[in-house]
N, CA, C and O atoms as a CHARMM CRD file, in Angstrom:
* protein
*
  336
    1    1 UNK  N     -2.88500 -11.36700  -6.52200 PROA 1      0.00000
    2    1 UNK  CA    -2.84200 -11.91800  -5.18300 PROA 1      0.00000
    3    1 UNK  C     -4.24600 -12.38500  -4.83300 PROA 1      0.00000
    4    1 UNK  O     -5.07500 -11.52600  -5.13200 PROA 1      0.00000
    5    2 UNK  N     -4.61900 -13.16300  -4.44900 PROA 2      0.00000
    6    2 UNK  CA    -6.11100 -14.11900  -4.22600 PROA 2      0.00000
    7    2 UNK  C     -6.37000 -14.21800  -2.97500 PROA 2      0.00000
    8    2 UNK  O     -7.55400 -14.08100  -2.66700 PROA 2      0.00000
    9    3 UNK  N     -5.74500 -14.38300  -2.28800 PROA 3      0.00000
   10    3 UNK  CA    -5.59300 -14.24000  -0.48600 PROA 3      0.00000
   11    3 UNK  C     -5.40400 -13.97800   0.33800 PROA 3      0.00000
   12    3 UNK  O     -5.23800 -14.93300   1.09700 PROA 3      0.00000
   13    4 UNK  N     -5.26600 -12.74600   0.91200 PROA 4      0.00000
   14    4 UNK  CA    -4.54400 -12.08500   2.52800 PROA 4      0.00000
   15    4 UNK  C     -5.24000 -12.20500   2.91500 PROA 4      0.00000
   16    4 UNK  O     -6.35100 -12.00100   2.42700 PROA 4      0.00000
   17    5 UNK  N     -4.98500 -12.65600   4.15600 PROA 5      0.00000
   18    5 UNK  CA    -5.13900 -13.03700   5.65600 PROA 5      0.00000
   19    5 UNK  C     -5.07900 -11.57800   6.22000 PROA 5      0.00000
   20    5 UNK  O     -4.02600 -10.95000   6.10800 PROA 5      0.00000
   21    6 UNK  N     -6.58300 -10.80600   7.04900 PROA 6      0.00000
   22    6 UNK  CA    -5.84100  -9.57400   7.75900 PROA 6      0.00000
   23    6 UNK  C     -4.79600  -9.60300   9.04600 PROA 6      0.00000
   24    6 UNK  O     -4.30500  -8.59800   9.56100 PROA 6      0.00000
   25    7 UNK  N     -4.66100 -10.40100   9.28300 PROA 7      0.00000
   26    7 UNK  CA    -3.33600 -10.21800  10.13900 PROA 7      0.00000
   27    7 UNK  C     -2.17400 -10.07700   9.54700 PROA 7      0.00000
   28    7 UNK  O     -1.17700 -10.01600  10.26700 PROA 7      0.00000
   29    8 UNK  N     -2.02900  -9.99200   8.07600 PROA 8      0.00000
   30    8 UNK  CA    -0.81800  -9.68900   7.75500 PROA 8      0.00000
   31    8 UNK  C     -0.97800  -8.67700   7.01400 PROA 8      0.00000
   32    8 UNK  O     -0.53800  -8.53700   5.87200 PROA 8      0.00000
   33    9 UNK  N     -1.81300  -7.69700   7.82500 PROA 9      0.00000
   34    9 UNK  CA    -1.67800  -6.28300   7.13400 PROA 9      0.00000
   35    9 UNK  C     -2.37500  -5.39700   8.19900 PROA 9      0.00000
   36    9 UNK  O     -3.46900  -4.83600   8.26000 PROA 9      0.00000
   37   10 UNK  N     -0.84600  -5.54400   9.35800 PROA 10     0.00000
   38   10 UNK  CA    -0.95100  -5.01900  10.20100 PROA 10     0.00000
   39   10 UNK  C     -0.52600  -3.79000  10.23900 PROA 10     0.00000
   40   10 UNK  O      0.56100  -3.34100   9.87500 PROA 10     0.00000
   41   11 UNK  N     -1.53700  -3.19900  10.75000 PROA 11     0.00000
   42   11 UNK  CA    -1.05900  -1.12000  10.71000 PROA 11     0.00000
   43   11 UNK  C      0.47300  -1.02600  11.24300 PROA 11     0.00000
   44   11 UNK  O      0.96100  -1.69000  12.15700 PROA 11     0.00000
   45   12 UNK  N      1.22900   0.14700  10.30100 PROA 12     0.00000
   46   12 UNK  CA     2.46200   0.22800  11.03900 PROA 12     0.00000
   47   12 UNK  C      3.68400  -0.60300  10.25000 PROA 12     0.00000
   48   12 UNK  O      4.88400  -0.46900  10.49100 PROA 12     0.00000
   49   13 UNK  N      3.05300  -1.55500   9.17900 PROA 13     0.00000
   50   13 UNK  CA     3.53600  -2.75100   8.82700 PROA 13     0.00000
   51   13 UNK  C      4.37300  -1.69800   7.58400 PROA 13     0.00000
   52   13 UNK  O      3.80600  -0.67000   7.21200 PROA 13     0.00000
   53   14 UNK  N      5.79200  -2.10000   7.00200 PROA 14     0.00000
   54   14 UNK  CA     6.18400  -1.08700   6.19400 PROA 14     0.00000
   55   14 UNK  C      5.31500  -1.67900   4.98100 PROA 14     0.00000
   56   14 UNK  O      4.63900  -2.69400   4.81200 PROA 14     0.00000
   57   15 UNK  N      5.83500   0.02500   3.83100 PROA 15     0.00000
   58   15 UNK  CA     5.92200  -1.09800   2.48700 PROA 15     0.00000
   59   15 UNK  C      6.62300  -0.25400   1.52200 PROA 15     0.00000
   60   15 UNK  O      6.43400   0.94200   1.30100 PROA 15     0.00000
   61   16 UNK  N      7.61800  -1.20300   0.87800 PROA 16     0.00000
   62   16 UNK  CA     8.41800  -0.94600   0.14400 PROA 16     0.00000
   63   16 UNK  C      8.09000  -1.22600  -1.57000 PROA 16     0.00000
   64   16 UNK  O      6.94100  -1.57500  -1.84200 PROA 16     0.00000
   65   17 UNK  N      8.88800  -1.10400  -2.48000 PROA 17     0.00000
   66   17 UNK  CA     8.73700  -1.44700  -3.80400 PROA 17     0.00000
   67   17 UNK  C      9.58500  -2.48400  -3.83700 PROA 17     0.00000
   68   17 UNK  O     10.31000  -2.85600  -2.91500 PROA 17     0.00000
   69   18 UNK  N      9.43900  -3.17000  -5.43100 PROA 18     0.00000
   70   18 UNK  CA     9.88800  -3.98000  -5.71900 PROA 18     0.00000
   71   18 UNK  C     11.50400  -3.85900  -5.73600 PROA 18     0.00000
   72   18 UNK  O     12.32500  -4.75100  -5.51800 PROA 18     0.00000
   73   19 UNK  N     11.72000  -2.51400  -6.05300 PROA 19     0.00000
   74   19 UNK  CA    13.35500  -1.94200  -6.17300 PROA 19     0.00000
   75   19 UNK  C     13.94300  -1.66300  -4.90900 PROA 19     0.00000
   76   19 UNK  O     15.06000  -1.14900  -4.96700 PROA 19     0.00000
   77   20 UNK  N     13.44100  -1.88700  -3.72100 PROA 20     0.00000
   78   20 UNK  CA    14.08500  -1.64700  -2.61500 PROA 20     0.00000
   79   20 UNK  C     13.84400  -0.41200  -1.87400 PROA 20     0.00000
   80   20 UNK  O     13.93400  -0.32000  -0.65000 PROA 20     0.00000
   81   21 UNK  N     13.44600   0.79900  -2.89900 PROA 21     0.00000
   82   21 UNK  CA    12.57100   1.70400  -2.37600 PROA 21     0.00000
   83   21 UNK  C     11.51600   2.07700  -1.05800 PROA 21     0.00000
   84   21 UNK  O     10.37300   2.48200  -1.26700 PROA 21     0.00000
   85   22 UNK  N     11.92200   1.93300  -0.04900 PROA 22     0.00000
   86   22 UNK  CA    11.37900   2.68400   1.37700 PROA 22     0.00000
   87   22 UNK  C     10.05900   3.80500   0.86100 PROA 22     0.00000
   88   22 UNK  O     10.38300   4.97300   0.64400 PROA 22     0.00000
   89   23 UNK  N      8.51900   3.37000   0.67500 PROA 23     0.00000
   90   23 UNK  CA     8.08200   4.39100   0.65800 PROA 23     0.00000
   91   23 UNK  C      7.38100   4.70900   1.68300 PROA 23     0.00000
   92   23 UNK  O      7.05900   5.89700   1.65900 PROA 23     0.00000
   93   24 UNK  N      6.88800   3.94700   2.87000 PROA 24     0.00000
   94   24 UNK  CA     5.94500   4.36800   4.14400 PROA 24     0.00000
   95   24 UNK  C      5.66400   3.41300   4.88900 PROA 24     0.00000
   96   24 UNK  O      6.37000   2.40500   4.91000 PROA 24     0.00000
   97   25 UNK  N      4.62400   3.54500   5.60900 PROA 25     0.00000
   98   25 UNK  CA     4.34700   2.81300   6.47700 PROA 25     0.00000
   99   25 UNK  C      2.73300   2.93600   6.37900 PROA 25     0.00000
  100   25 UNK  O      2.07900   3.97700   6.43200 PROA 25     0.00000
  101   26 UNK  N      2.16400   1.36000   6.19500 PROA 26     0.00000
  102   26 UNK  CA     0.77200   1.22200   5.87100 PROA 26     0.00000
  103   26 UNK  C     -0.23700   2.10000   7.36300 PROA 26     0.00000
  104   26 UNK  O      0.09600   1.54200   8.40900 PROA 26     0.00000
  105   27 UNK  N     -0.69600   2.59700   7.47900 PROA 27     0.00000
  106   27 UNK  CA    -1.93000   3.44100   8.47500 PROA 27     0.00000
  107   27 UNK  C     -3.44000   2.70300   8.61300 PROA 27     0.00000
  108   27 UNK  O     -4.01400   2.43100   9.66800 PROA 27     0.00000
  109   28 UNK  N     -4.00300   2.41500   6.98600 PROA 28     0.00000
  110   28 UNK  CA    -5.36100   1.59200   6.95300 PROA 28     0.00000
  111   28 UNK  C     -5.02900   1.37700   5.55000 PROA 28     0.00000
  112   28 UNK  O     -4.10700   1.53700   4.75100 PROA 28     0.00000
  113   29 UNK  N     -6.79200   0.72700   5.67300 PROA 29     0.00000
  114   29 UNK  CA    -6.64300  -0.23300   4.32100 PROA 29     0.00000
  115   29 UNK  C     -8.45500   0.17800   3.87400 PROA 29     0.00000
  116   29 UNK  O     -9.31100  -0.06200   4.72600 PROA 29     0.00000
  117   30 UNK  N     -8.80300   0.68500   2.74100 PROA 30     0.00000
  118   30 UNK  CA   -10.40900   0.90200   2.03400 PROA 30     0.00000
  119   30 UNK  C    -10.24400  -0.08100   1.55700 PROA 30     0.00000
  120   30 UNK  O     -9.24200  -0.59300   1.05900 PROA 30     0.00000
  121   31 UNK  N    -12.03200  -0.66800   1.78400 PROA 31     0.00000
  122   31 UNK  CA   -12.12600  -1.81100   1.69700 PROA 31     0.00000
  123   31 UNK  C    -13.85000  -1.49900   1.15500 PROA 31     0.00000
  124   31 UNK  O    -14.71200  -0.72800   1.57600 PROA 31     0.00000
  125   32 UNK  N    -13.81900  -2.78600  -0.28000 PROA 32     0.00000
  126   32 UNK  CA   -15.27500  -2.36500  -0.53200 PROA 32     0.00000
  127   32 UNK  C    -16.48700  -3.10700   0.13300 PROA 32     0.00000
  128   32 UNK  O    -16.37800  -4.27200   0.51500 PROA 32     0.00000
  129   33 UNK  N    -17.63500  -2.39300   0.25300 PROA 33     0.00000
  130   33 UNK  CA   -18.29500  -2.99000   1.61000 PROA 33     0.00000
  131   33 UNK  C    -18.67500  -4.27800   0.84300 PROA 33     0.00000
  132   33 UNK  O    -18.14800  -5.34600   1.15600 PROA 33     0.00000
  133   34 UNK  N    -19.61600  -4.19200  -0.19500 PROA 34     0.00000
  134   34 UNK  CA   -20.16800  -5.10100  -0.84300 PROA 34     0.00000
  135   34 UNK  C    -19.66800  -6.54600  -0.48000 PROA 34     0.00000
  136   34 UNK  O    -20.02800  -7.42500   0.30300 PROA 34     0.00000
  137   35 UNK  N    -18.80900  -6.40700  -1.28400 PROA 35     0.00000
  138   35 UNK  CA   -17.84600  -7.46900  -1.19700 PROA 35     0.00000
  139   35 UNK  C    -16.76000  -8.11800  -0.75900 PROA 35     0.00000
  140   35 UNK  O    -16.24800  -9.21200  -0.99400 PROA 35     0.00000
  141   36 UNK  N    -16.34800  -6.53900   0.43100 PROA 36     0.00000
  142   36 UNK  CA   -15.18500  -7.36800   1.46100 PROA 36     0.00000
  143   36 UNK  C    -13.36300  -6.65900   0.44200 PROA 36     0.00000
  144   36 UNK  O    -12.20500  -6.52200   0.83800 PROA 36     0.00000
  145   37 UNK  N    -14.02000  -6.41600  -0.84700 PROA 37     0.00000
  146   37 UNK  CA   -12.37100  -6.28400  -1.36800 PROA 37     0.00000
  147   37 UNK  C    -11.86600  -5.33400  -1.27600 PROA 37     0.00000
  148   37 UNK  O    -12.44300  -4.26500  -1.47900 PROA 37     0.00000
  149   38 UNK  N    -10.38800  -5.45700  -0.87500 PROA 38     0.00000
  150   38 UNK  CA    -9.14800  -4.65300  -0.33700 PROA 38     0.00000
  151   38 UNK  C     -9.57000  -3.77300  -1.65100 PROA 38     0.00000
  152   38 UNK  O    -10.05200  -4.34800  -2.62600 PROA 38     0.00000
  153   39 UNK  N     -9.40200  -2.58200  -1.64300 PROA 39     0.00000
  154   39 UNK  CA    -8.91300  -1.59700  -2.67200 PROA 39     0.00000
  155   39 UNK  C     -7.95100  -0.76900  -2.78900 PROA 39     0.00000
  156   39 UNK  O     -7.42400  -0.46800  -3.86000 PROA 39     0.00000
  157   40 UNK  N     -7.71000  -0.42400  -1.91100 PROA 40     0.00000
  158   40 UNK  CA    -6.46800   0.51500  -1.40100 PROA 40     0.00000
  159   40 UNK  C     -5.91200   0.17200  -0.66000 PROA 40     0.00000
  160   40 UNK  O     -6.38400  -0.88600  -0.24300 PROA 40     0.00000
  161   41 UNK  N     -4.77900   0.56100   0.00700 PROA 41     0.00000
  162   41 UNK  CA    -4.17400   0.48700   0.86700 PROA 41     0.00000
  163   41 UNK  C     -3.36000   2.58200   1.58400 PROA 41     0.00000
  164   41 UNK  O     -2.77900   3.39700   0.86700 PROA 41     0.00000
  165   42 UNK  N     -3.50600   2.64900   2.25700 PROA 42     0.00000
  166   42 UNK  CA    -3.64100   4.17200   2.98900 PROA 42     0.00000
  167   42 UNK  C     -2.53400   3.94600   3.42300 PROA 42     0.00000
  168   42 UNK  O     -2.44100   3.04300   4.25500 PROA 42     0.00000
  169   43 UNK  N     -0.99800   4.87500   2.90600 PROA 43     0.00000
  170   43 UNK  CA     0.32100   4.83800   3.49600 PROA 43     0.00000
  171   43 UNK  C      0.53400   6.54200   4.03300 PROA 43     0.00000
  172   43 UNK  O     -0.14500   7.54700   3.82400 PROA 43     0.00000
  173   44 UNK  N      1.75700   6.31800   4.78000 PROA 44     0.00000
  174   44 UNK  CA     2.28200   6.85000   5.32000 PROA 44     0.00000
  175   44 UNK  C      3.55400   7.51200   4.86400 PROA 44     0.00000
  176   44 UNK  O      4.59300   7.01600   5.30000 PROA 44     0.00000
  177   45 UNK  N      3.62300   8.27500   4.27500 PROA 45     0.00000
  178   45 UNK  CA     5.04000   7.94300   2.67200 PROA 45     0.00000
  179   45 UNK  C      6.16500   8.80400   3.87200 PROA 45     0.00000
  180   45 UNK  O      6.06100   9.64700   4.76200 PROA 45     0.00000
  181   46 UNK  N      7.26000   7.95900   3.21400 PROA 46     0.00000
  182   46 UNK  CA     8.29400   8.46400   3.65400 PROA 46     0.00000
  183   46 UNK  C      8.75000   9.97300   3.51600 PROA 46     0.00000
  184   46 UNK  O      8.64000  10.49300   2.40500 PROA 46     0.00000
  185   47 UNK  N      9.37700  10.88700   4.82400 PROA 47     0.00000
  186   47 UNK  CA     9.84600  12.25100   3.87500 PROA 47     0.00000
  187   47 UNK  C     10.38800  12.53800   2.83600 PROA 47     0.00000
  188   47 UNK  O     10.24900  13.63400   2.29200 PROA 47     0.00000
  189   48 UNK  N     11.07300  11.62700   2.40600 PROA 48     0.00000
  190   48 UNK  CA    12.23500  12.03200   1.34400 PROA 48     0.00000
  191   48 UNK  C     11.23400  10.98800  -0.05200 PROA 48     0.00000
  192   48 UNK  O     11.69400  10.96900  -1.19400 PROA 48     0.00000
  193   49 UNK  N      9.93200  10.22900   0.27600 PROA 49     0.00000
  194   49 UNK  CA     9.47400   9.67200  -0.73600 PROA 49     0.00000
  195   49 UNK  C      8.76200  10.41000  -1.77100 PROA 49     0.00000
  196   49 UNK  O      7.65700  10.52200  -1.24200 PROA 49     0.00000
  197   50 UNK  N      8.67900  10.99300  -2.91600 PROA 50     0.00000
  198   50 UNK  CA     8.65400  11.35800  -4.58100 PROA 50     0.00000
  199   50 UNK  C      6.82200  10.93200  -4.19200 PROA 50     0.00000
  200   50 UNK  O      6.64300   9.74500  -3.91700 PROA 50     0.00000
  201   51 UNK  N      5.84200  11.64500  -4.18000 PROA 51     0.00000
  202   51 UNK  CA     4.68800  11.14700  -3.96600 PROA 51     0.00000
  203   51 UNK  C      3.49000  11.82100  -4.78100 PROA 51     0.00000
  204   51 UNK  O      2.26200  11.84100  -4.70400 PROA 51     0.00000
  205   52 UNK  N      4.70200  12.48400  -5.78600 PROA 52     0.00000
  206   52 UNK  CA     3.53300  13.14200  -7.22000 PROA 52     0.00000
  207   52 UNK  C      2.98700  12.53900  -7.67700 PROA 52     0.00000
  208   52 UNK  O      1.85200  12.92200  -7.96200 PROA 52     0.00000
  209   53 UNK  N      3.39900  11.23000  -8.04900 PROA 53     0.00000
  210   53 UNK  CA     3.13200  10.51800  -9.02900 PROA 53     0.00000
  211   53 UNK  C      1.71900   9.53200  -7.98000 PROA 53     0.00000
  212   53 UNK  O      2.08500   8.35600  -7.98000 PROA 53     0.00000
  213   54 UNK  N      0.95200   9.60800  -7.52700 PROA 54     0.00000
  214   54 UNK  CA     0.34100   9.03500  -6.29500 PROA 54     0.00000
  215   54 UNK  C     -0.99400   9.47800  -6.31600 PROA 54     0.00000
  216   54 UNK  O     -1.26500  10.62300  -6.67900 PROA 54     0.00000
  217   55 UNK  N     -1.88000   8.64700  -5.94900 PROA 55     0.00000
  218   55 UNK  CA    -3.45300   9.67100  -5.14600 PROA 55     0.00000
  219   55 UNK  C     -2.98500   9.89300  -3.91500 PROA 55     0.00000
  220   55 UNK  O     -2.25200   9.10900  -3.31300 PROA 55     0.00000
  221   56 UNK  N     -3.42700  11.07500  -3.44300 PROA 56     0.00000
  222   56 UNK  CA    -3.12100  11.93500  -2.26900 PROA 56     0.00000
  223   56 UNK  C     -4.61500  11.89100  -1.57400 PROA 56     0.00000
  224   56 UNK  O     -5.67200  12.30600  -2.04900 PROA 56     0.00000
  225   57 UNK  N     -4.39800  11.32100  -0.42600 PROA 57     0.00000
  226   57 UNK  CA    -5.82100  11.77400   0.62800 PROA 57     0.00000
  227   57 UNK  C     -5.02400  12.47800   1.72500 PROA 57     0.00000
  228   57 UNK  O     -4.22900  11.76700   2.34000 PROA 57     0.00000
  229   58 UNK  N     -5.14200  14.18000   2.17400 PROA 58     0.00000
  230   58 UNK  CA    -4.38700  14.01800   3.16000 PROA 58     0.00000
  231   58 UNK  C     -3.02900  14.27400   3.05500 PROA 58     0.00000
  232   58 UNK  O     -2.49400  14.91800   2.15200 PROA 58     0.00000
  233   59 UNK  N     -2.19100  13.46600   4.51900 PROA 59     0.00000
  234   59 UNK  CA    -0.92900  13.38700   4.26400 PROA 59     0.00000
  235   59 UNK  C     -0.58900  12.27500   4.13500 PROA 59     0.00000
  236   59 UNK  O      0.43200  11.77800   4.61100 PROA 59     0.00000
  237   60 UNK  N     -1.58100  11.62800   3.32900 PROA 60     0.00000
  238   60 UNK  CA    -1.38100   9.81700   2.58300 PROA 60     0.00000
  239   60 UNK  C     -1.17200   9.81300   1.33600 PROA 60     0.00000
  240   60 UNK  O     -1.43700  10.66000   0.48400 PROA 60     0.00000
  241   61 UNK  N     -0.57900   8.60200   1.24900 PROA 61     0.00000
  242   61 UNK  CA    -1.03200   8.28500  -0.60700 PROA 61     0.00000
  243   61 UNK  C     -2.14400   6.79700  -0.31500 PROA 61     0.00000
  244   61 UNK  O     -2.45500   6.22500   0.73000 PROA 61     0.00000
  245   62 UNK  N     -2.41800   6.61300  -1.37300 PROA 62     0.00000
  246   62 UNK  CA    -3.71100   5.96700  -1.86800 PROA 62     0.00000
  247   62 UNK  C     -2.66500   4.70600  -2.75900 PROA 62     0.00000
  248   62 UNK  O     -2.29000   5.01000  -3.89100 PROA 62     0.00000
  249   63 UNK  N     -2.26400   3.37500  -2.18900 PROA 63     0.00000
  250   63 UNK  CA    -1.98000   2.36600  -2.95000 PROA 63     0.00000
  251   63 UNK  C     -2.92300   1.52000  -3.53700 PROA 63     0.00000
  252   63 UNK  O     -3.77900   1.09600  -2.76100 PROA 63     0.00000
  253   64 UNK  N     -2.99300   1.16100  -4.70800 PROA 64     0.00000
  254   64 UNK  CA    -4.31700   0.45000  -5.01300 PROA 64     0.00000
  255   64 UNK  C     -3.63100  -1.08600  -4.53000 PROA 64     0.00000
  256   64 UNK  O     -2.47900  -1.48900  -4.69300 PROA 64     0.00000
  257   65 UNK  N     -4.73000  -1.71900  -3.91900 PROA 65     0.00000
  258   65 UNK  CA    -4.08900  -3.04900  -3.94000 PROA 65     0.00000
  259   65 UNK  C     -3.85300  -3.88600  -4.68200 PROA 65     0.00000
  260   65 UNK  O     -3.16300  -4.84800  -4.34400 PROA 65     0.00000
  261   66 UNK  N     -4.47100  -3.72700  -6.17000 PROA 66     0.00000
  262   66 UNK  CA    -3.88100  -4.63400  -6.79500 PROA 66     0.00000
  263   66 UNK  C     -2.51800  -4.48900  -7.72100 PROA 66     0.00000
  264   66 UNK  O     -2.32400  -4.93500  -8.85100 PROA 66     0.00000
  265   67 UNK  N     -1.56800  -3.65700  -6.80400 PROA 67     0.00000
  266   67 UNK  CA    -0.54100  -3.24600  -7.35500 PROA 67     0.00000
  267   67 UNK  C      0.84700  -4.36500  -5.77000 PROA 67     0.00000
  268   67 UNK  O      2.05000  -4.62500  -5.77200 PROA 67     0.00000
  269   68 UNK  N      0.12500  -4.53700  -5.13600 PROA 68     0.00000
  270   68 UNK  CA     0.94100  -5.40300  -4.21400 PROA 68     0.00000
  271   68 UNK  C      1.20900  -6.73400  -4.39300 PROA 68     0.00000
  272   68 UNK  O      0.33100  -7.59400  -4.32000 PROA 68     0.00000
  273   69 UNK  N      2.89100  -7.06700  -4.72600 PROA 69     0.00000
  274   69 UNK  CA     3.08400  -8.74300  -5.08400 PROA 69     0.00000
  275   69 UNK  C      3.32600  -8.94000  -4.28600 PROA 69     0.00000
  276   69 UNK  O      4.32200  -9.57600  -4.62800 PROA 69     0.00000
  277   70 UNK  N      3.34200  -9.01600  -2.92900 PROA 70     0.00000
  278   70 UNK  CA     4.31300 -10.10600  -1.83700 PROA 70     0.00000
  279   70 UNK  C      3.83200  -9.35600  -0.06600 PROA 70     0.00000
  280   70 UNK  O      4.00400  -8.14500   0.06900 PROA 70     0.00000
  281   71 UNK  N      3.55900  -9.74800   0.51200 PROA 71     0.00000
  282   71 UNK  CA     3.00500  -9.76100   2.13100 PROA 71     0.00000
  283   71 UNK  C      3.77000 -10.08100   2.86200 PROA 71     0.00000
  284   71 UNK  O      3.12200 -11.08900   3.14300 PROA 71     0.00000
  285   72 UNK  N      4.78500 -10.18100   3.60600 PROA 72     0.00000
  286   72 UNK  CA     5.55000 -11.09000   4.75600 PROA 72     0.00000
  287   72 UNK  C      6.05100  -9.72900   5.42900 PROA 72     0.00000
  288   72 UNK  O      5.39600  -8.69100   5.52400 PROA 72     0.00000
  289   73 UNK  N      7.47500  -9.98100   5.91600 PROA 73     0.00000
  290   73 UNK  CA     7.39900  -9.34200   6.61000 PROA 73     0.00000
  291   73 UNK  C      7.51300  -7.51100   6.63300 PROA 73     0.00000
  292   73 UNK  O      7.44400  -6.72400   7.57700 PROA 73     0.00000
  293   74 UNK  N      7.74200  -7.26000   4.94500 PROA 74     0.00000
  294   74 UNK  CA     7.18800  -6.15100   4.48300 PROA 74     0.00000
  295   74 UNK  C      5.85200  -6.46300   3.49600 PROA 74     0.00000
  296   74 UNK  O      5.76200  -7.58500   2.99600 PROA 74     0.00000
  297   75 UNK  N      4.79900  -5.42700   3.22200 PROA 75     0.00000
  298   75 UNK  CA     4.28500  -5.02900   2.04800 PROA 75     0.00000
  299   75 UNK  C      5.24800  -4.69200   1.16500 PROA 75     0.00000
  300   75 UNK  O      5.97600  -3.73600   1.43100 PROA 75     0.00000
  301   76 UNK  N      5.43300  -5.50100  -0.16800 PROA 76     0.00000
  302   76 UNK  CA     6.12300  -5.38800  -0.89200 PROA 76     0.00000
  303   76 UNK  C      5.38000  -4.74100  -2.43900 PROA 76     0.00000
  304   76 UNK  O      4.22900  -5.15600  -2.30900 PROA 76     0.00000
  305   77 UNK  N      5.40300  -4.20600  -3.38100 PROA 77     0.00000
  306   77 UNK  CA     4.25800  -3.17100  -4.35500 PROA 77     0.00000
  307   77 UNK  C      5.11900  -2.88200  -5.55400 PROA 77     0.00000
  308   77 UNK  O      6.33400  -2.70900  -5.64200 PROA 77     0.00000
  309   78 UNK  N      4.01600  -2.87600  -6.59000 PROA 78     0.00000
  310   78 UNK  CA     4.86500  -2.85200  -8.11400 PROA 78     0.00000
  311   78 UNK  C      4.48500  -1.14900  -7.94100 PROA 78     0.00000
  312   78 UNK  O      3.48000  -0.56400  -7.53600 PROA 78     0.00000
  313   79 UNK  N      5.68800  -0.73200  -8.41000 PROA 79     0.00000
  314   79 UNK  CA     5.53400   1.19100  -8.18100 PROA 79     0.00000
  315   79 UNK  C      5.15100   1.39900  -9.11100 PROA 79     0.00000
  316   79 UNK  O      4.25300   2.23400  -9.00300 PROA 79     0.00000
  317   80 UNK  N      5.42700   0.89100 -10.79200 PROA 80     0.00000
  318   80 UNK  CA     4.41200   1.06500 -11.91100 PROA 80     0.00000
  319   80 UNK  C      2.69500   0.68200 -11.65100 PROA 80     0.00000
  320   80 UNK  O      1.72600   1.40000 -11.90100 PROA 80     0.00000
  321   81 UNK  N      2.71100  -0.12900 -11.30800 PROA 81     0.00000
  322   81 UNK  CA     1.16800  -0.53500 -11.03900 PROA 81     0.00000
  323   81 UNK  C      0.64000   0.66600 -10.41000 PROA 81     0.00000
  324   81 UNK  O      0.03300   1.44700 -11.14300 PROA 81     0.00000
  325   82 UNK  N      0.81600   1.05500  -8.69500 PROA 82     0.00000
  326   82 UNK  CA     0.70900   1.89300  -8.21400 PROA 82     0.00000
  327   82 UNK  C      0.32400   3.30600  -8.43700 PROA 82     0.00000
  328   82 UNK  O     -0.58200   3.90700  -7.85900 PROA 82     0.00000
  329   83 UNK  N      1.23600   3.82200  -9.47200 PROA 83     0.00000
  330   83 UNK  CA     0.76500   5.37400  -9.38700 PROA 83     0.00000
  331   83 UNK  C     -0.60400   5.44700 -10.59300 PROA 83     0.00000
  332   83 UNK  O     -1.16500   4.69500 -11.39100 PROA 83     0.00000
  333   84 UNK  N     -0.69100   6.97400 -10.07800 PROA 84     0.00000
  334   84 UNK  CA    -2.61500   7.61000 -10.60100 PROA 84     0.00000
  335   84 UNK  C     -1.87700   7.68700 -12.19600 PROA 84     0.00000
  336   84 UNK  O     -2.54200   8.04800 -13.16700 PROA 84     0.00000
């Protein structure tokens, strides 16, 4: 992905997997100073979401961003890419 716009990664905003999978709701986003790039993305995982497989900060998981294909009106995320 080469381009988001931060308005479309608005807190609150869901994000799901590629399989249809419900895992949370985005909270924030680490971002490296240097250079401005997204690195993570800080969710909100669903109760019933499987979140072993995950970096844990908290009662977050840790999405890396370059595991996200698609922005609109969900965050959409490759769940292989994703986990630690």
């Amino acid at each position: 992905m080469s381009k988001v716009f931060a308005r479309n990664l608005l807190f609150n905003k869901q994000v799901m997997a590629t399989d249809g999978t419900e895992i949370g709701t985005l909270s924030n986003i680490v971002v490296e100073i240097k250079g401005g790039r997204i690195i993570d993305l800080v969710v909100s995982p669903n109760p019933n979401f499987d979140v072993s497989r995950y970096k844990k900060e908290d009662n977050y998981i840790l999405v890396p961003f370059d595991s996200v294909s698609a922005i609109k009106d969900y965050i959409i995320i490759d769940k292989m890419k994703a986990r630690a």
